[in-house]
PyMOL Python script that loads the backbone (N, CA, C, O; Angstrom):
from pymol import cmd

cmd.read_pdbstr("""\
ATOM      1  N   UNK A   1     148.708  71.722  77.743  1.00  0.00           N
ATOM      2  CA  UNK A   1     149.993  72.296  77.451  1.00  0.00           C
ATOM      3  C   UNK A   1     149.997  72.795  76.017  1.00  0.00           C
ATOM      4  O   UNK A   1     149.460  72.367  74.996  1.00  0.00           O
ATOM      5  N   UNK A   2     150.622  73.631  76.220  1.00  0.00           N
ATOM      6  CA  UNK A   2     150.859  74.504  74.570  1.00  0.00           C
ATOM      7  C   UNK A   2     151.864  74.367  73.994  1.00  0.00           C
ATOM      8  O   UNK A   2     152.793  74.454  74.797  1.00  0.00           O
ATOM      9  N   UNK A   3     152.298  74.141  72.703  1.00  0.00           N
ATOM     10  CA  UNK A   3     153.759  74.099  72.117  1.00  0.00           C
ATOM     11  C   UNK A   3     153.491  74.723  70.790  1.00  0.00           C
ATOM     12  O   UNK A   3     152.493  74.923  70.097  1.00  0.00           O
ATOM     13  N   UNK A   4     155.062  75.005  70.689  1.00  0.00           N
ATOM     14  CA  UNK A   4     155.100  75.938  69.152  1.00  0.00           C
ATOM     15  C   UNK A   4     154.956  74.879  67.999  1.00  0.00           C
ATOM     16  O   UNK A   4     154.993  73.707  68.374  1.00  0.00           O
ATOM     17  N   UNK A   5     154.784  75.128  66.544  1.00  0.00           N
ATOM     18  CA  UNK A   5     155.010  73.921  65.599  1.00  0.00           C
ATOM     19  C   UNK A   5     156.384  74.499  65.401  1.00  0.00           C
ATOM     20  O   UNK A   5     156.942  75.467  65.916  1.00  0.00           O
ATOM     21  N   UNK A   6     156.882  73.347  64.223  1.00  0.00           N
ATOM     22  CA  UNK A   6     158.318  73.767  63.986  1.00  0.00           C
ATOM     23  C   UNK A   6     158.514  75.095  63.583  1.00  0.00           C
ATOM     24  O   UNK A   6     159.558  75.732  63.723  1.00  0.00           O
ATOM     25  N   UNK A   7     157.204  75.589  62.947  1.00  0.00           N
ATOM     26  CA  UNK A   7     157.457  76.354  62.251  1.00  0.00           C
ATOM     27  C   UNK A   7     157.376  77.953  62.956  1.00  0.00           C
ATOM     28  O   UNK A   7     158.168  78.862  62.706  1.00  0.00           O
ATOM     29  N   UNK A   8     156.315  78.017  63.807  1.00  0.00           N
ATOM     30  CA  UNK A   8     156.589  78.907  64.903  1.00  0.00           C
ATOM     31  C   UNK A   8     157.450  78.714  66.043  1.00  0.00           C
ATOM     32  O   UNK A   8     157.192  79.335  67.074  1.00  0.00           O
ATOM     33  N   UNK A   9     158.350  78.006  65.998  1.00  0.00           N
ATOM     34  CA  UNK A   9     159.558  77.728  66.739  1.00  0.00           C
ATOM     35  C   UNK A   9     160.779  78.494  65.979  1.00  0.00           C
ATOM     36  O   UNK A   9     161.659  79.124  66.565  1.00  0.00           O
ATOM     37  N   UNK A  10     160.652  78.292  64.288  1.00  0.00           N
ATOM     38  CA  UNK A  10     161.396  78.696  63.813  1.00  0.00           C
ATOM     39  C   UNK A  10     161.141  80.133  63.501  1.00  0.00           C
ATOM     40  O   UNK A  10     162.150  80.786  63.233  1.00  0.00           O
ATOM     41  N   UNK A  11     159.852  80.836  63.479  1.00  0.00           N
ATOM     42  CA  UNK A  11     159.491  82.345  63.803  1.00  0.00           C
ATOM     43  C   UNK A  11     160.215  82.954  64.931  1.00  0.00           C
ATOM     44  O   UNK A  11     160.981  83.916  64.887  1.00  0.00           O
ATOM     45  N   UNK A  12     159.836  82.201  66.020  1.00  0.00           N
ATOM     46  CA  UNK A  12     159.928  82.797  66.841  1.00  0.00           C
ATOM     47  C   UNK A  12     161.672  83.100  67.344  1.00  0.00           C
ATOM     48  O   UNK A  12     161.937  84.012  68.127  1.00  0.00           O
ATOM     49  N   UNK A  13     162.639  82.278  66.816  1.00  0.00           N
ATOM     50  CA  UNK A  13     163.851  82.378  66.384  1.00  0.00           C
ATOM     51  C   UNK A  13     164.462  83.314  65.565  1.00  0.00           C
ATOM     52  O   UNK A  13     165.596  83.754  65.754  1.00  0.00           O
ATOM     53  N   UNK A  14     163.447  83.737  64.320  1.00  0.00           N
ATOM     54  CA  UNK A  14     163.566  84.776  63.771  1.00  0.00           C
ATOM     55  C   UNK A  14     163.644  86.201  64.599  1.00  0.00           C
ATOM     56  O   UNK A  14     164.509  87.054  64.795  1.00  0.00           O
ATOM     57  N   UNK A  15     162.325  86.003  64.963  1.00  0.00           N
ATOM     58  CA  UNK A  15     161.652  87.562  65.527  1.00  0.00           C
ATOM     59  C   UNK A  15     163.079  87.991  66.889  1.00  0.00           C
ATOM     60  O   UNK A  15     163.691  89.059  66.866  1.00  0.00           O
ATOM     61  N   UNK A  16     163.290  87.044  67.784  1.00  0.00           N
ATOM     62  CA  UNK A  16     164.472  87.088  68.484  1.00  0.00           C
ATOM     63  C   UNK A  16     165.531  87.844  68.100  1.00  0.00           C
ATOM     64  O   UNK A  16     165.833  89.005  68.377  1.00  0.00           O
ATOM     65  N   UNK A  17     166.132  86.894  67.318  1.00  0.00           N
ATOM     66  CA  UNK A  17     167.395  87.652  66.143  1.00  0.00           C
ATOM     67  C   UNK A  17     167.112  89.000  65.403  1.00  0.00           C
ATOM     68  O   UNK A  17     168.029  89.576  64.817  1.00  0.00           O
ATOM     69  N   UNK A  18     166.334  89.307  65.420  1.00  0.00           N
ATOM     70  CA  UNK A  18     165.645  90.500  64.936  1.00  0.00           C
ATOM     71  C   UNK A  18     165.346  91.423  66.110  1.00  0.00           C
ATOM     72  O   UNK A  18     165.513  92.614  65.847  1.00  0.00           O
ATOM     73  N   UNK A  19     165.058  91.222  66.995  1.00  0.00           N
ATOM     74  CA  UNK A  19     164.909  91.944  68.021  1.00  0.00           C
ATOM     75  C   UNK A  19     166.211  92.249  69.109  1.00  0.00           C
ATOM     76  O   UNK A  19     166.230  93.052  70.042  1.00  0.00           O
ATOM     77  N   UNK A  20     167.091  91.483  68.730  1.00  0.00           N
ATOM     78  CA  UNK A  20     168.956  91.793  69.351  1.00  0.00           C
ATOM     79  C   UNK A  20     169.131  92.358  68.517  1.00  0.00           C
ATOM     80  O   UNK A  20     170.053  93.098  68.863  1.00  0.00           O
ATOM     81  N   UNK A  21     168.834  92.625  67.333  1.00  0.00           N
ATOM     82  CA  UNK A  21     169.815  93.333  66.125  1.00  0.00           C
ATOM     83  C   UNK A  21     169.385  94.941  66.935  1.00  0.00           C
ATOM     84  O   UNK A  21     170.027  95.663  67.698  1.00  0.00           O
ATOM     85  N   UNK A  22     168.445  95.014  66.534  1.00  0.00           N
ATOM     86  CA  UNK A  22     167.288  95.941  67.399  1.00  0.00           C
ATOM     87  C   UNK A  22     168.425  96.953  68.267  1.00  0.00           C
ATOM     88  O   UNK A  22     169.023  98.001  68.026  1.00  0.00           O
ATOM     89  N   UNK A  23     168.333  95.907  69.501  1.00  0.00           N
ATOM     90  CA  UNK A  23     168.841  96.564  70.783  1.00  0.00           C
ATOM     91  C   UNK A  23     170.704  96.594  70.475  1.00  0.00           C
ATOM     92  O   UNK A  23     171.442  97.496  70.874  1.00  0.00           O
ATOM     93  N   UNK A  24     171.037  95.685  69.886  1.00  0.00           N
ATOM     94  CA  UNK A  24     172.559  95.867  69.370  1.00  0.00           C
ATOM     95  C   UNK A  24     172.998  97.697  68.552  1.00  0.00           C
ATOM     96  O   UNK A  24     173.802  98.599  68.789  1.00  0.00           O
ATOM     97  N   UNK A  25     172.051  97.461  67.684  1.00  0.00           N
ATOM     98  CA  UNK A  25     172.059  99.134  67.083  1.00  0.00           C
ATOM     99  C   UNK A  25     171.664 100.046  68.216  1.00  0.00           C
ATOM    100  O   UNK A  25     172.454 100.951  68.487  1.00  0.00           O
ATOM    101  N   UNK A  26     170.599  99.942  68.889  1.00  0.00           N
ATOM    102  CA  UNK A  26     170.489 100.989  69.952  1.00  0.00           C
ATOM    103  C   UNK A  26     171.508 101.177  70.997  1.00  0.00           C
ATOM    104  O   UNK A  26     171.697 102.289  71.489  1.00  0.00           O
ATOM    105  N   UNK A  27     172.091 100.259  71.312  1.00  0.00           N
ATOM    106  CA  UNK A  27     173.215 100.577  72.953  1.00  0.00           C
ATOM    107  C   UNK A  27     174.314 100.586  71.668  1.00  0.00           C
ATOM    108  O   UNK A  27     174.946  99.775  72.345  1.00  0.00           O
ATOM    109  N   UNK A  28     174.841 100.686  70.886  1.00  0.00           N
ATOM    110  CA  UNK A  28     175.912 101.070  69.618  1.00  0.00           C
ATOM    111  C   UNK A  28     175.618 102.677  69.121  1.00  0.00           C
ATOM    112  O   UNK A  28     176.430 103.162  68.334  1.00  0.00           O
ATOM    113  N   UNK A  29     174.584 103.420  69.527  1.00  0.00           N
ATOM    114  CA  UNK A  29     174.204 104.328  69.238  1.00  0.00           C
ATOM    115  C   UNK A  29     173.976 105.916  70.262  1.00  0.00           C
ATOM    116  O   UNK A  29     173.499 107.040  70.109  1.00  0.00           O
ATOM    117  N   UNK A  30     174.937 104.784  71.755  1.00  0.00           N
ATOM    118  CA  UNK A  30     174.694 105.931  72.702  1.00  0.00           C
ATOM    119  C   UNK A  30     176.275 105.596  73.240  1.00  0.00           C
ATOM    120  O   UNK A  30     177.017 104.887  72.559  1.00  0.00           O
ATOM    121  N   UNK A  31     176.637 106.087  74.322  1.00  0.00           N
ATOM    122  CA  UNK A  31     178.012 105.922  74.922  1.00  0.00           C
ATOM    123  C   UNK A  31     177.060 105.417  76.245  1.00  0.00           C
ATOM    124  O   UNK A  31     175.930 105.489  76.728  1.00  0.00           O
ATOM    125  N   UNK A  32     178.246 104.924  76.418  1.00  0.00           N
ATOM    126  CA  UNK A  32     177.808 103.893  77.859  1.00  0.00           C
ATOM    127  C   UNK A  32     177.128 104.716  79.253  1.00  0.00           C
ATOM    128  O   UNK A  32     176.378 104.082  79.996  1.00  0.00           O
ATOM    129  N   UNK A  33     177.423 106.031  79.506  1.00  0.00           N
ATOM    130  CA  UNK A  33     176.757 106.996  80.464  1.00  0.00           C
ATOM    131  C   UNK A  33     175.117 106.895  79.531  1.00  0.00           C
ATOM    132  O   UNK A  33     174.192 106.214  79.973  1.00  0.00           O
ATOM    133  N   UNK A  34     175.015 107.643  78.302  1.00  0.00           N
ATOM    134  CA  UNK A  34     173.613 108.023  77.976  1.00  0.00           C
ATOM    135  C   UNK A  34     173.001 106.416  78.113  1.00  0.00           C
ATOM    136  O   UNK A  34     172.017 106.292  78.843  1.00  0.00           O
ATOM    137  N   UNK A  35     173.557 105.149  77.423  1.00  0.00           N
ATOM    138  CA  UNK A  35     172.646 104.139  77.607  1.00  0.00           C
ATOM    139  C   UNK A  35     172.424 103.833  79.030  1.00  0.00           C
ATOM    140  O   UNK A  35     171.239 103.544  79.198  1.00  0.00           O
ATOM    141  N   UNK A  36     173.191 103.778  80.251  1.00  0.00           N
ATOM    142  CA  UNK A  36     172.583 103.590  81.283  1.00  0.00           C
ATOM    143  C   UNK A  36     171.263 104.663  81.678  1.00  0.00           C
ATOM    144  O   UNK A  36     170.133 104.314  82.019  1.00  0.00           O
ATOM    145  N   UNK A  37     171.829 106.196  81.504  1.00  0.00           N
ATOM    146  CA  UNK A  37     170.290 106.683  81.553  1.00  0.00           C
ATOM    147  C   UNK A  37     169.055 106.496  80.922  1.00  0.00           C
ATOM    148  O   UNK A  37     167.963 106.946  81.268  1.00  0.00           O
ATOM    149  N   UNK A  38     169.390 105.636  79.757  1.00  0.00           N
ATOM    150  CA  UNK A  38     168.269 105.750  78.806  1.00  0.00           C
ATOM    151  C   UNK A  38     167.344 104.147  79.433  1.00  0.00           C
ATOM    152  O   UNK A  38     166.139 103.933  79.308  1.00  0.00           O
ATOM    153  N   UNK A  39     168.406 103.209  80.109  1.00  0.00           N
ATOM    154  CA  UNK A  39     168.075 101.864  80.691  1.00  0.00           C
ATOM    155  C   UNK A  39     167.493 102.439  82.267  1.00  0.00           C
ATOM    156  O   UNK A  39     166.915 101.667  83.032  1.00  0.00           O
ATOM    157  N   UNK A  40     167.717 103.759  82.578  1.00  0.00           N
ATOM    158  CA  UNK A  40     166.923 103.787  83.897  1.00  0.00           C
ATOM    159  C   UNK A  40     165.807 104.572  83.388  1.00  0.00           C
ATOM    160  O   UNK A  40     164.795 104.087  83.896  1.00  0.00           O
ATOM    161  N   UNK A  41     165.524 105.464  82.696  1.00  0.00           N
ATOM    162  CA  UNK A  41     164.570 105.930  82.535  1.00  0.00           C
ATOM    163  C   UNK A  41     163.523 105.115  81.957  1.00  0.00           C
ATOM    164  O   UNK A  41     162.332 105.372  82.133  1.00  0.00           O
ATOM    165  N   UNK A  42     164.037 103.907  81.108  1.00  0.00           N
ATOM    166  CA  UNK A  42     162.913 102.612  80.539  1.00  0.00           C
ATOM    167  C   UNK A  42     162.236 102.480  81.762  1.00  0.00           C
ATOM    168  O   UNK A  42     161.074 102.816  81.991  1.00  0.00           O
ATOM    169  N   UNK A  43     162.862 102.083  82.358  1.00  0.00           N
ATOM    170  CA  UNK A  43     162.746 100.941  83.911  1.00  0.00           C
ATOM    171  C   UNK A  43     161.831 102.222  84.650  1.00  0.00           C
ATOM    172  O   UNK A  43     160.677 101.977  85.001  1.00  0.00           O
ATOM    173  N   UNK A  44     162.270 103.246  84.808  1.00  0.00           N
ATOM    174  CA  UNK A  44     161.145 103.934  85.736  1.00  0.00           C
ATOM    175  C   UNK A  44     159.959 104.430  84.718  1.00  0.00           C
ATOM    176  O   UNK A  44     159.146 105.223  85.193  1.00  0.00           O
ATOM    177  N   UNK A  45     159.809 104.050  83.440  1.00  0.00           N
ATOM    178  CA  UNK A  45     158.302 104.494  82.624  1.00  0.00           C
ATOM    179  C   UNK A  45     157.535 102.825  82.734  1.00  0.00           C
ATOM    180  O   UNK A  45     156.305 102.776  82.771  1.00  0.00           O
ATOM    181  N   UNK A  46     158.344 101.534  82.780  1.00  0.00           N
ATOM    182  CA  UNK A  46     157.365 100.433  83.568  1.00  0.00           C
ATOM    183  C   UNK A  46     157.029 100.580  84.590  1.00  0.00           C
ATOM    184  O   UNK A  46     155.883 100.151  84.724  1.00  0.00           O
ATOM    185  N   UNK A  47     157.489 101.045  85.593  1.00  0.00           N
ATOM    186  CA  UNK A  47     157.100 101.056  86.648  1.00  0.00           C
ATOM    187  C   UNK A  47     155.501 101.746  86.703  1.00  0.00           C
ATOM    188  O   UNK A  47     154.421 101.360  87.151  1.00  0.00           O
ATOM    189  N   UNK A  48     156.011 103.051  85.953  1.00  0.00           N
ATOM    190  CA  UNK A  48     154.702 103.723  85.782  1.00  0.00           C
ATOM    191  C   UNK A  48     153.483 103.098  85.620  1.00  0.00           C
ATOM    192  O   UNK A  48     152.492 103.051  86.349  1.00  0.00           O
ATOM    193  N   UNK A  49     153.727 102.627  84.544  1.00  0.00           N
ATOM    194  CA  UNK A  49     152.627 101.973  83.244  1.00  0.00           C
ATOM    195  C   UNK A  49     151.810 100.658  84.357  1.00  0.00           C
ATOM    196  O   UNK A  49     150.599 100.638  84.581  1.00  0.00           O
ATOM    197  N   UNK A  50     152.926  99.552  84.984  1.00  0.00           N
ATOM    198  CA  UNK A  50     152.410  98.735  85.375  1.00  0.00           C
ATOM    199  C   UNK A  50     151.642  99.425  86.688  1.00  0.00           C
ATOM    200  O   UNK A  50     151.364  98.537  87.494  1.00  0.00           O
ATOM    201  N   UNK A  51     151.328 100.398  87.022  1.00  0.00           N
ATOM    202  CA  UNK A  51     150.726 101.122  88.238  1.00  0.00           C
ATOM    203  C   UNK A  51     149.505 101.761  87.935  1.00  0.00           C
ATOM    204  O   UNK A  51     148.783 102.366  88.727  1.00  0.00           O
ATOM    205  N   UNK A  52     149.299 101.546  86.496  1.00  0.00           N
ATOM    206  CA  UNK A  52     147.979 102.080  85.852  1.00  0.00           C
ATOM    207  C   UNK A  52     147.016 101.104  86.384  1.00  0.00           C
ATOM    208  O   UNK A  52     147.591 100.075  86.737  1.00  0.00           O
ATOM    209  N   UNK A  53     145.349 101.075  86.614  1.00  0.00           N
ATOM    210  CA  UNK A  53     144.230 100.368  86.530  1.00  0.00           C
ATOM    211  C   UNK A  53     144.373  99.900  85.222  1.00  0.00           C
ATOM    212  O   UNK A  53     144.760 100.635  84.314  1.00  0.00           O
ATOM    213  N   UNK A  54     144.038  98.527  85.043  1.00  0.00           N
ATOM    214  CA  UNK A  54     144.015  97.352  83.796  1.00  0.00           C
ATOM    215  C   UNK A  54     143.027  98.561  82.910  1.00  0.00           C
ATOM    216  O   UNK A  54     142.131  99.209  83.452  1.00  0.00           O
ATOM    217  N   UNK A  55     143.368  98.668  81.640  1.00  0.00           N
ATOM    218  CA  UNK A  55     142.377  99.340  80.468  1.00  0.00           C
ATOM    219  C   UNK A  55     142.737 100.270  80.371  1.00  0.00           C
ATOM    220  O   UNK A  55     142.025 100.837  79.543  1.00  0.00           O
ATOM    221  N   UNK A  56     144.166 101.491  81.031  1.00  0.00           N
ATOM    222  CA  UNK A  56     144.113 102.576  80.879  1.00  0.00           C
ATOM    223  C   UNK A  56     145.785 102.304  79.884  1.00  0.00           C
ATOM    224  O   UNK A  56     146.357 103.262  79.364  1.00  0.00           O
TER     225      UNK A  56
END
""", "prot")
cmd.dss("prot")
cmd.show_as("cartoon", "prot")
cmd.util.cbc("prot")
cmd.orient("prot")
């Protein structure tokens, strides 16, 4: 089993909070029509990506 130390527990708490700020400014930066397109068009470029052969 793997565990964080305190201290990458407490990184990884950081990087989090840092990464909502992130997406808080981005959906604050569209109106609610463009962010849903911009949340379907994410979703259909994974789709893509995960349909690639591993290495490409």
């Amino acid at each position: 089993m793997t565990r964080l130390t305190r201290a990458g527990l407490a990184l990884l708490r950081k990087a989090d909070a840092a990464a909502v700020a992130v997406e808080r400014r981005l959906v604050d930066a569209f109106t609610p029509d463009e962010a849903d397109r911009l949340r379907d068009l994410l979703e259909r470029a994974v789709v893509v990506l995960e349909d690639r052969p591993p290495g490409e």
